[in-house]
N, C-alpha and C positions, 0 to 999 in steps of 0.2 A: 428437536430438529438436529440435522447432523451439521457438523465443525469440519470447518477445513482448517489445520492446524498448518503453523507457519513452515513446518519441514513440507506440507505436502504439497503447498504451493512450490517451495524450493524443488521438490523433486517435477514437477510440471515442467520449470522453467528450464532445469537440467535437460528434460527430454525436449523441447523446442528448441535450445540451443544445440543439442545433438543432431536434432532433424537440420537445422535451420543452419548453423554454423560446426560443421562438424570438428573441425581442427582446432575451434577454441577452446575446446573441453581438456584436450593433450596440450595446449600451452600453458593452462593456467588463468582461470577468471579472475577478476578484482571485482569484489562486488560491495556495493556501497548502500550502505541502510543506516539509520540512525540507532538510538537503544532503545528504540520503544519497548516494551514488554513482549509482544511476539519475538523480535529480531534480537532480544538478549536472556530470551528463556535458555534454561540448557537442551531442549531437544535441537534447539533451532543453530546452537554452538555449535554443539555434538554432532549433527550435521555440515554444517560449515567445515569442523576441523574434518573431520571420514572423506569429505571429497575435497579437500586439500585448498578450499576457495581464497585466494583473500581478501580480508575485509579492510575495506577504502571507507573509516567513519567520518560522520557529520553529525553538527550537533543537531539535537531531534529539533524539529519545527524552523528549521533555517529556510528566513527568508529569501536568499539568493537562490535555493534549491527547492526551493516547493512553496511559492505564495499561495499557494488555494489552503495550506494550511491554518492562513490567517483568517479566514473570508469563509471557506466553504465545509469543513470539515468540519468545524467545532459546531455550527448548527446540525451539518447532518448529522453527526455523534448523538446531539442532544433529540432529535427527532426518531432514529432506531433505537434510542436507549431503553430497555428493556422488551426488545419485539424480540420473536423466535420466528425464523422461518423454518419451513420442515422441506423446501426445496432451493436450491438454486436461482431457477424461475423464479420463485415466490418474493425471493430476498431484490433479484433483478427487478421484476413487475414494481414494488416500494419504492427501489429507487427511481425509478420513471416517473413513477405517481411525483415523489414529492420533488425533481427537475422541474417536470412539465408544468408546476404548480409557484413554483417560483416565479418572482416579481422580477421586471427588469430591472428596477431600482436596489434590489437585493444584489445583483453582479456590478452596479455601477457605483453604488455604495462600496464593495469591496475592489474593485480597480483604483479608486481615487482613494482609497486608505494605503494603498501600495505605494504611494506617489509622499508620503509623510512620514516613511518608512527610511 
């Protein structure tokens, strides 16, 4: 299947910021990501430093900035783990599958774990 690697998602976001906010490009983005392994590979640096962005860290899985980290991601990790998709659609349509398949009790179990937090 084909990879969308973490510069080529940065290059998307470049170009909808372009589209989208022209003049923040000529002021200077701050852009904030933690060190996961995509966001501290050296393409993804080397990128970063070429278009002059700066990086606003946090530390990776912070609960004030991202609670679905706690709750949501670590099972779907563990549910894609080792699937390939050979499209976009393909990888999309999965993640619907396994949304729509989800228990209420699965999102209310993790909102009241945020609350012990």
């Amino acid at each position: 299947g084909s990879h969308l690697s973490h510069p080529d998602t940065l290059d998307r976001l470049k170009e909808a910021i372009r589209r989208k906010r022209p003049g923040l490009l000529r002021r200077g983005v701050v852009f904030q990501h933690d060190n996961a392994t995509p966001h501290s590979a050296n393409l993804t640096q080397q990128w970063l430093q070429r278009y002059g962005w700066e990086i606003l860290s946090h530390p990776a899985h912070s609960p004030d900035l991202a609670p679905s980290d706690f709750h949501l991601f670590g099972p779907l990790k563990r549910h894609l783990g080792g699937m390939a998709f050979d499209t976009e659609d393909d990888l999309i349509s999965e993640l619907r599958n396994w949304f729509d398949n989800l228990d209420v009790d699965f999102f209310r179990v993790g909102i009241n774990s945020l609350l012990s937090r």
